[in-house]
TILUMLO-490898 format. One record per atom (N, C-alpha, C): residue number from 1; atom name; x, y, z. Coordinates in nm, 3 decimals, padded with zeros to 5 digits, always signed. Atoms other than C-alpha are relative to their C-alpha. Example, Ala and Ser with C-alpha at 12.3 -4.5 7.8 and 13.67 -1.06 7.14 Angstrom:
BEGIN
<kolro k="1" a="N" u="+00.089" v="-00.119" w="+00.000"/>
<kolro k="1" a="CA" u="+01.230" v="-00.450" w="+00.780"/>
<kolro k="1" a="C" u="+00.090" v="+00.120" w="+00.000"/>
<kolro k="2" a="N" u="-00.082" v="-00.119" w="-00.006"/>
<kolro k="2" a="CA" u="+01.367" v="-00.106" w="+00.714"/>
<kolro k="2" a="C" u="-00.077" v="+00.109" w="+00.073"/>
//
This chain:
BEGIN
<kolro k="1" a="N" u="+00.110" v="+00.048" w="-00.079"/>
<kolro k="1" a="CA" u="-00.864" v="+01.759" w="+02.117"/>
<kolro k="1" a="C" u="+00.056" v="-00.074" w="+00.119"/>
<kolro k="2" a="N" u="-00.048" v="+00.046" w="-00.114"/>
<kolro k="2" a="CA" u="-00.762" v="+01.665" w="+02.482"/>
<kolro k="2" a="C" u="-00.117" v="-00.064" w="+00.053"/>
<kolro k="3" a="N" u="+00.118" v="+00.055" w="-00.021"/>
<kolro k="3" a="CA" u="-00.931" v="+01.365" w="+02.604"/>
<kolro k="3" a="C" u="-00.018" v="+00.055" w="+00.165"/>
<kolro k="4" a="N" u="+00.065" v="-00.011" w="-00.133"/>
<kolro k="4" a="CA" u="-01.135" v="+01.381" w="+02.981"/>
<kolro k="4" a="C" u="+00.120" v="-00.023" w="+00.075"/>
<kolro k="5" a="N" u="-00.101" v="-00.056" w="-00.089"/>
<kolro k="5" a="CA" u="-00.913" v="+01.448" w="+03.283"/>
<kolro k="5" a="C" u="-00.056" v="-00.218" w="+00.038"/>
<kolro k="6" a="N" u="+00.035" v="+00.137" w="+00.006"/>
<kolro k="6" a="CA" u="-01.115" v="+01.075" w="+03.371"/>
<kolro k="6" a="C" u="+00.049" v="-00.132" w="-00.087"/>
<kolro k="7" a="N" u="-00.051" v="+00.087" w="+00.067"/>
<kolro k="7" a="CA" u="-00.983" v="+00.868" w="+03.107"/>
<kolro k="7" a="C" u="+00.115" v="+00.070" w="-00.110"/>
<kolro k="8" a="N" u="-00.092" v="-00.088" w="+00.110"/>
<kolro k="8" a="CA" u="-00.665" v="+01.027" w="+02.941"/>
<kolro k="8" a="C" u="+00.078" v="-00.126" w="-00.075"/>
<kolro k="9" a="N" u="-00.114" v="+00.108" w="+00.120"/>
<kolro k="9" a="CA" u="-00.549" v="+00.707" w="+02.744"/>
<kolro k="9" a="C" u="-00.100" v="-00.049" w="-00.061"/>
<kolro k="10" a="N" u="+00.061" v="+00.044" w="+00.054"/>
<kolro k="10" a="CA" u="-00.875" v="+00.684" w="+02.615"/>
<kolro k="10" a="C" u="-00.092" v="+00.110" w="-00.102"/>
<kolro k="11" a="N" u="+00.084" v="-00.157" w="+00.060"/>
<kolro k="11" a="CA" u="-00.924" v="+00.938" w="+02.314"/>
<kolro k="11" a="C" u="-00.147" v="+00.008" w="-00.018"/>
<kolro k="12" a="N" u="+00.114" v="+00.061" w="+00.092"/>
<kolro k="12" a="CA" u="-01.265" v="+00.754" w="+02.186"/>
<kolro k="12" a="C" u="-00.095" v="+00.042" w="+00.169"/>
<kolro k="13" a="N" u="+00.126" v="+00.046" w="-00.135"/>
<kolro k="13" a="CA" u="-01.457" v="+00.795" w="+02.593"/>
<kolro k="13" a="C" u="-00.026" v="+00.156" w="-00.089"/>
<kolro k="14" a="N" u="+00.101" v="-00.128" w="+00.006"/>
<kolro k="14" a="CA" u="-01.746" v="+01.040" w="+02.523"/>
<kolro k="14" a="C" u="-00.046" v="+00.031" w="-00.126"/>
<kolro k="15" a="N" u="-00.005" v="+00.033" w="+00.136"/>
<kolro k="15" a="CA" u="-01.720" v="+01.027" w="+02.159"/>
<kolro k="15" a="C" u="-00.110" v="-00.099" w="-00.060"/>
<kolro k="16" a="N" u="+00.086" v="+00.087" w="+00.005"/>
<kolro k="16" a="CA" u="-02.031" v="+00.873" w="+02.039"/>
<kolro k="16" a="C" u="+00.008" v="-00.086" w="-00.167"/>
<kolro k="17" a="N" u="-00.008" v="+00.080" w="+00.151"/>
<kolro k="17" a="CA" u="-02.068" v="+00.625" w="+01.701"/>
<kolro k="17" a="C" u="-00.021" v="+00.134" w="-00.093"/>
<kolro k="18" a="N" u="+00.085" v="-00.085" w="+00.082"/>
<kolro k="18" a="CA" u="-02.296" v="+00.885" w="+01.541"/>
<kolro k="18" a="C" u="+00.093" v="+00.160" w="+00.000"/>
<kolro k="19" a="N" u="-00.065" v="-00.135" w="-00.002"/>
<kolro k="19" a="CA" u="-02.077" v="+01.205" w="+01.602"/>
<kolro k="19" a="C" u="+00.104" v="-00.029" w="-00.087"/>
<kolro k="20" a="N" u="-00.128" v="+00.068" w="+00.023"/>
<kolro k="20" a="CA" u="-01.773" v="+00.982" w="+01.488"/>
<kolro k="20" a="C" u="-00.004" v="+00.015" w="-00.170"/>
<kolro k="21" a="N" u="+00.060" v="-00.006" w="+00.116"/>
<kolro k="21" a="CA" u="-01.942" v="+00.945" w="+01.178"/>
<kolro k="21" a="C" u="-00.041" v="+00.120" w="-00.102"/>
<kolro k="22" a="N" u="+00.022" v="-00.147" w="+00.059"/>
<kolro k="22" a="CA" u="-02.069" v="+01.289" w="+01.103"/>
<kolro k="22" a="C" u="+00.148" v="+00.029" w="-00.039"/>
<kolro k="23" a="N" u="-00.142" v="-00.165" w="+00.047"/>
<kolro k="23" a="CA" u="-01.713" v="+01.454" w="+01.127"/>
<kolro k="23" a="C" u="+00.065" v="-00.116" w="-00.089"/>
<kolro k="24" a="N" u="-00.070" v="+00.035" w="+00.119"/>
<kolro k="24" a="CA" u="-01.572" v="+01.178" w="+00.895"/>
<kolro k="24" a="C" u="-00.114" v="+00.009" w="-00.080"/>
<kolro k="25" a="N" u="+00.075" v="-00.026" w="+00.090"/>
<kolro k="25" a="CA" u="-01.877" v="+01.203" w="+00.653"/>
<kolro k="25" a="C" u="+00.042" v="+00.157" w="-00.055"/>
<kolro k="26" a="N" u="-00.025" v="-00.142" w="+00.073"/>
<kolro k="26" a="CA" u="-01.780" v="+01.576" w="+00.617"/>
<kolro k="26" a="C" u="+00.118" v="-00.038" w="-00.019"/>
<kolro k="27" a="N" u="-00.105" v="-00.030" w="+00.012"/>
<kolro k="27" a="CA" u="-01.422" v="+01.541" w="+00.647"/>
<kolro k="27" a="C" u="+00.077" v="-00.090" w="-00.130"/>
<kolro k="28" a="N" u="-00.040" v="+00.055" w="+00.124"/>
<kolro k="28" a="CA" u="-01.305" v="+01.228" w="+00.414"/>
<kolro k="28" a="C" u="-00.132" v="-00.071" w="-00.124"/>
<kolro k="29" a="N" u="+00.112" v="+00.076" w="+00.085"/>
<kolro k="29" a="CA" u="-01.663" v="+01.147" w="+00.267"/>
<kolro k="29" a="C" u="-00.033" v="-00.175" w="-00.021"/>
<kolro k="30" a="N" u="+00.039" v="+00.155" w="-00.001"/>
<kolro k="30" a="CA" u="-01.854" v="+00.847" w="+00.199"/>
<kolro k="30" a="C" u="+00.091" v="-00.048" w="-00.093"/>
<kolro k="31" a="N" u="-00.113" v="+00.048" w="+00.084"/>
<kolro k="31" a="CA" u="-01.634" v="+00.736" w="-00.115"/>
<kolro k="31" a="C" u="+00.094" v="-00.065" w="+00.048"/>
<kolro k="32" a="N" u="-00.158" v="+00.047" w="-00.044"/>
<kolro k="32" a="CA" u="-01.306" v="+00.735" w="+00.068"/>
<kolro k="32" a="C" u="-00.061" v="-00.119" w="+00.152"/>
<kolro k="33" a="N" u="+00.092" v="+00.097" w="-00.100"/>
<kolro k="33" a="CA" u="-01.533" v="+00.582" w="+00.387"/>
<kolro k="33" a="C" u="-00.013" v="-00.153" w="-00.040"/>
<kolro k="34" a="N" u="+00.009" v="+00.134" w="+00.078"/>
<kolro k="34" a="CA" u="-01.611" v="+00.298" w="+00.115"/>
<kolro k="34" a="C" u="+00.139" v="-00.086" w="-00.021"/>
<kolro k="35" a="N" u="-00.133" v="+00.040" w="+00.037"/>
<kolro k="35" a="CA" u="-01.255" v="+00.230" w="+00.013"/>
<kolro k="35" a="C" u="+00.058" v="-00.021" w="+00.119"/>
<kolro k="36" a="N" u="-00.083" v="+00.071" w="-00.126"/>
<kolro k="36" a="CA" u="-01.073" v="+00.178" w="+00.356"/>
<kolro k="36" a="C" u="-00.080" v="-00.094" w="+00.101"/>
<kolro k="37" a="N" u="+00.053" v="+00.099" w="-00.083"/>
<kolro k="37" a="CA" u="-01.375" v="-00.001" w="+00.511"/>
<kolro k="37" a="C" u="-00.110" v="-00.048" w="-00.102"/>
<kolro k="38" a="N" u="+00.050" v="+00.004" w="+00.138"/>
<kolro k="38" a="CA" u="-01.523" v="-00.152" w="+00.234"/>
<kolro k="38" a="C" u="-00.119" v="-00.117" w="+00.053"/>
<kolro k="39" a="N" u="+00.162" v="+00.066" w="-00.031"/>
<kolro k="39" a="CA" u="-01.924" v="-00.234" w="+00.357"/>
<kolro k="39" a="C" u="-00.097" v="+00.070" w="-00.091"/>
<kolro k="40" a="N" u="+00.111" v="-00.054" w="+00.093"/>
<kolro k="40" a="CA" u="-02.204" v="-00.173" w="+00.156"/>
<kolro k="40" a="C" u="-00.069" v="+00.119" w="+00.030"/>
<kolro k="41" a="N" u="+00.067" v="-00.123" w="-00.078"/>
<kolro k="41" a="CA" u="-02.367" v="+00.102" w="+00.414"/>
<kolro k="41" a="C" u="+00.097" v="+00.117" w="-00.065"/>
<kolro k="42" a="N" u="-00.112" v="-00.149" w="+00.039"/>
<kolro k="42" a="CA" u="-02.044" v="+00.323" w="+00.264"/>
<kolro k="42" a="C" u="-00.027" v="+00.005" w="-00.108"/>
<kolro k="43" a="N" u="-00.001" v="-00.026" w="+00.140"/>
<kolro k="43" a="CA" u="-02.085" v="+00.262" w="-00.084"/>
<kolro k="43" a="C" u="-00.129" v="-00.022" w="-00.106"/>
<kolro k="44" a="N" u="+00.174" v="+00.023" w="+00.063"/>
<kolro k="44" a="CA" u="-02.490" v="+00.153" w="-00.164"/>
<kolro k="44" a="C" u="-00.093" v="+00.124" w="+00.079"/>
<kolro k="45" a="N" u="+00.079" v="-00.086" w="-00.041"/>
<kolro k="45" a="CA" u="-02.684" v="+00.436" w="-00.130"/>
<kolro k="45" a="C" u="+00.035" v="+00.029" w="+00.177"/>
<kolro k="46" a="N" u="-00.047" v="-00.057" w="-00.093"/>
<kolro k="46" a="CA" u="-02.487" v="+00.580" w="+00.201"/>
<kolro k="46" a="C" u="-00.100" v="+00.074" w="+00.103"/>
<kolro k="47" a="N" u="+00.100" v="-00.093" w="-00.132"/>
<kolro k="47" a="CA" u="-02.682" v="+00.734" w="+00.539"/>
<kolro k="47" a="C" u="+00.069" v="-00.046" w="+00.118"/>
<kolro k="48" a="N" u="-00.025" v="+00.047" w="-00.138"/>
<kolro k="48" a="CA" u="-02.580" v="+00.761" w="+00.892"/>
<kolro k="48" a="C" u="-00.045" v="-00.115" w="+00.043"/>
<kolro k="49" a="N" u="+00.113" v="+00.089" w="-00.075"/>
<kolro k="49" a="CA" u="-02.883" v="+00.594" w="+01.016"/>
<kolro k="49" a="C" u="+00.010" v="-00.191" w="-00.039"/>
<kolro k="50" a="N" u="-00.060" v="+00.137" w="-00.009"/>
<kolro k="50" a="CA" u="-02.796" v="+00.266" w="+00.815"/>
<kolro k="50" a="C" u="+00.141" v="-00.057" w="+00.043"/>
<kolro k="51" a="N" u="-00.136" v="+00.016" w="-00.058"/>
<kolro k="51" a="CA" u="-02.415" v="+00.289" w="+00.908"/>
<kolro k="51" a="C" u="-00.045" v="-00.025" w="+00.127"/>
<kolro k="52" a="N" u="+00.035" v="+00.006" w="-00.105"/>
<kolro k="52" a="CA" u="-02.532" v="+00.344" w="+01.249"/>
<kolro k="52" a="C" u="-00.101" v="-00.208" w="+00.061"/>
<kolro k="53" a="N" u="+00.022" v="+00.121" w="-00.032"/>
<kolro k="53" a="CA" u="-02.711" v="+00.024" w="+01.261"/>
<kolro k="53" a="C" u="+00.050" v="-00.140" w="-00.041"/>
<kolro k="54" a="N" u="-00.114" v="+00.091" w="+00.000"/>
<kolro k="54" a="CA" u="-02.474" v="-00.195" w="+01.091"/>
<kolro k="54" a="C" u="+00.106" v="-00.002" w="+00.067"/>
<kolro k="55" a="N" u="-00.085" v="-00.016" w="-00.122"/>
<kolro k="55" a="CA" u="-02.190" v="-00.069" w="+01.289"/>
<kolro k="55" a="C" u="+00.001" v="-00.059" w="+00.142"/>
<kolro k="56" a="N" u="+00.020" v="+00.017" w="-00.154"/>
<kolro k="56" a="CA" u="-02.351" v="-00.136" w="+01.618"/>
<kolro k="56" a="C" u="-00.004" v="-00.172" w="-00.013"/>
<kolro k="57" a="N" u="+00.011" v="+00.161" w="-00.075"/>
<kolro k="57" a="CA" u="-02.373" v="-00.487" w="+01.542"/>
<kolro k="57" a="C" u="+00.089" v="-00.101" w="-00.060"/>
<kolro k="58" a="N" u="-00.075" v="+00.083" w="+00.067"/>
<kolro k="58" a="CA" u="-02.078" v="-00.565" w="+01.319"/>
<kolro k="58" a="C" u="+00.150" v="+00.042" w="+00.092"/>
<kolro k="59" a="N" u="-00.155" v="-00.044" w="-00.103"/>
<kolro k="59" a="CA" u="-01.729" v="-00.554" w="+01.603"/>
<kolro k="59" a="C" u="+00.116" v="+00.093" w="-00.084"/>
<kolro k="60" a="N" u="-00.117" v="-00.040" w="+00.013"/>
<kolro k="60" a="CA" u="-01.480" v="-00.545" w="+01.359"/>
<kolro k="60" a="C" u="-00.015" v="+00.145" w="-00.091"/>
<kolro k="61" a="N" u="+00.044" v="-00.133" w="+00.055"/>
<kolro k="61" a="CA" u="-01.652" v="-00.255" w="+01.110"/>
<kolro k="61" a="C" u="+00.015" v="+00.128" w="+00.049"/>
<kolro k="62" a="N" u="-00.048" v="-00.139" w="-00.113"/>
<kolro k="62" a="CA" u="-01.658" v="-00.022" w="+01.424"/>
<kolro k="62" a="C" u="+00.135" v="+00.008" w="+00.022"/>
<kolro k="63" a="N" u="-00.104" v="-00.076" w="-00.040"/>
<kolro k="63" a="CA" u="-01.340" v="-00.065" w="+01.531"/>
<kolro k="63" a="C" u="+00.110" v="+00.061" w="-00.114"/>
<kolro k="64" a="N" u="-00.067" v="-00.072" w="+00.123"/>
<kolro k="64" a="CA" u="-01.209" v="+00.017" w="+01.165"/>
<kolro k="64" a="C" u="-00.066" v="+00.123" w="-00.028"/>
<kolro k="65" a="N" u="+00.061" v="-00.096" w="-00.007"/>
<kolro k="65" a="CA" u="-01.421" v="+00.310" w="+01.168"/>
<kolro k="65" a="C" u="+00.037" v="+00.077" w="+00.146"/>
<kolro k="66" a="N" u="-00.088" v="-00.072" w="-00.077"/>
<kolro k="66" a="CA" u="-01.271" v="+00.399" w="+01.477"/>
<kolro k="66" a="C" u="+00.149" v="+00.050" w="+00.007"/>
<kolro k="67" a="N" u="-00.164" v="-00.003" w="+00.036"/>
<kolro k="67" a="CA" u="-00.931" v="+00.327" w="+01.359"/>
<kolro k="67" a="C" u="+00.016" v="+00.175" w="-00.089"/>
<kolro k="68" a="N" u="+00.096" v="-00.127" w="+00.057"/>
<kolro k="68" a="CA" u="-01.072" v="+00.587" w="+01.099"/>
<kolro k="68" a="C" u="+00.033" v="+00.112" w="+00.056"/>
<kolro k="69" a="N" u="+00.084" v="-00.138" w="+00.001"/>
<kolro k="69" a="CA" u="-01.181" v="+00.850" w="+01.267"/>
<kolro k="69" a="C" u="+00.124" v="+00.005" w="+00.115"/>
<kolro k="70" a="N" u="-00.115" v="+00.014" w="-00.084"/>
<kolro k="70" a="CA" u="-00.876" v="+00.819" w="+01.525"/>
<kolro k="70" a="C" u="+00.154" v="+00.100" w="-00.111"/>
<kolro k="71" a="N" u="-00.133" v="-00.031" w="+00.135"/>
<kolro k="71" a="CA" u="-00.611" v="+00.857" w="+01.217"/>
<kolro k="71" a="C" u="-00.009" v="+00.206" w="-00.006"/>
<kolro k="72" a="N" u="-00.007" v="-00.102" w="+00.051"/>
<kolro k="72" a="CA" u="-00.797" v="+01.165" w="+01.118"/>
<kolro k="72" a="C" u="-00.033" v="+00.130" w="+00.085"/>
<kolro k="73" a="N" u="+00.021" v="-00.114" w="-00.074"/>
<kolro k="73" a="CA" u="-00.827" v="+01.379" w="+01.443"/>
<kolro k="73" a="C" u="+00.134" v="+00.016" w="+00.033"/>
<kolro k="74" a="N" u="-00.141" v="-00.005" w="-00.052"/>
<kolro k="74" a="CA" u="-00.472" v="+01.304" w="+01.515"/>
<kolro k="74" a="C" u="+00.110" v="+00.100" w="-00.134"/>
<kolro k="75" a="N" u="-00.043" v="-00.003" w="+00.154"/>
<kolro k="75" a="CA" u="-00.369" v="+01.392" w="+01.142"/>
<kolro k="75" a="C" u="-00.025" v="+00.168" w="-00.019"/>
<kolro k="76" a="N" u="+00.022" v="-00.157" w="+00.055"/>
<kolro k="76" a="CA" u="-00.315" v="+01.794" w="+01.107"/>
<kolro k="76" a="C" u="-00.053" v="+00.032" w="-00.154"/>
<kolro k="77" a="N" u="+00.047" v="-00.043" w="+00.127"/>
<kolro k="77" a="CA" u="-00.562" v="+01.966" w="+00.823"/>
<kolro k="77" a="C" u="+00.100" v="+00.082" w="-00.083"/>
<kolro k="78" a="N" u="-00.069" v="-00.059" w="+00.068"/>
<kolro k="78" a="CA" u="-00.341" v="+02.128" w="+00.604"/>
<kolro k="78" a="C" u="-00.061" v="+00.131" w="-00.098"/>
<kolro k="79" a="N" u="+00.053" v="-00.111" w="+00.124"/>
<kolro k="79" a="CA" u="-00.461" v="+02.470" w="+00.402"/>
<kolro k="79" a="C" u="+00.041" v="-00.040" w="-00.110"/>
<kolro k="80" a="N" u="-00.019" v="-00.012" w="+00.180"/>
<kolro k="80" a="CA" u="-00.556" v="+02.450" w="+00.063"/>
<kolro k="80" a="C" u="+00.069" v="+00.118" w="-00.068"/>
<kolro k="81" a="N" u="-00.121" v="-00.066" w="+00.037"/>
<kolro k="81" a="CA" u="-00.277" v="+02.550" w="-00.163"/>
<kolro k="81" a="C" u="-00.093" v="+00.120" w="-00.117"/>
<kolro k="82" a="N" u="+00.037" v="-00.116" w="+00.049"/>
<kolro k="82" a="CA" u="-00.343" v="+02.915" w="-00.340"/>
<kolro k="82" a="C" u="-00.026" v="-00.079" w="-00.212"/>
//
């Protein structure tokens, strides 16, 4: 993923909370979501929509959820073994 010709030291411009969220919800799930950022929105009855509004108003939550979702675009998927 190559960031904008506009901000190239900034992988996260354009990248919204809610997108950020989707592709780690599919990719490491709420569970593992719970365990490295360990808020209740990950592990009590889980939804975007409440992540989304705790996030926006807790600093350090986002930027560990960015840390997050940073790790795991950088981080090659590996094929599942036969």
């Amino acid at each position: 993923m190559a960031a904008p010709k506009d901000h190239p030291n900034n992988p996260l411009h354009g990248i919204t909370l809610h997108r950020m969220l989707d592709e780690l919800v599919e990719q490491v799930g709420w569970e593992r979501m719970g365990r490295e950022v360990t808020v209740a929105c990950f592990t009590t009855n889980p939804s975007v929509a409440s992540s989304l509004a705790f996030l926006r108003r807790t600093p350090w939550a986002r930027a560990k959820v960015e840390t997050m979702y940073l790790t795991m675009i950088r981080t090659p998927t590996r094929p599942p073994r036969n």
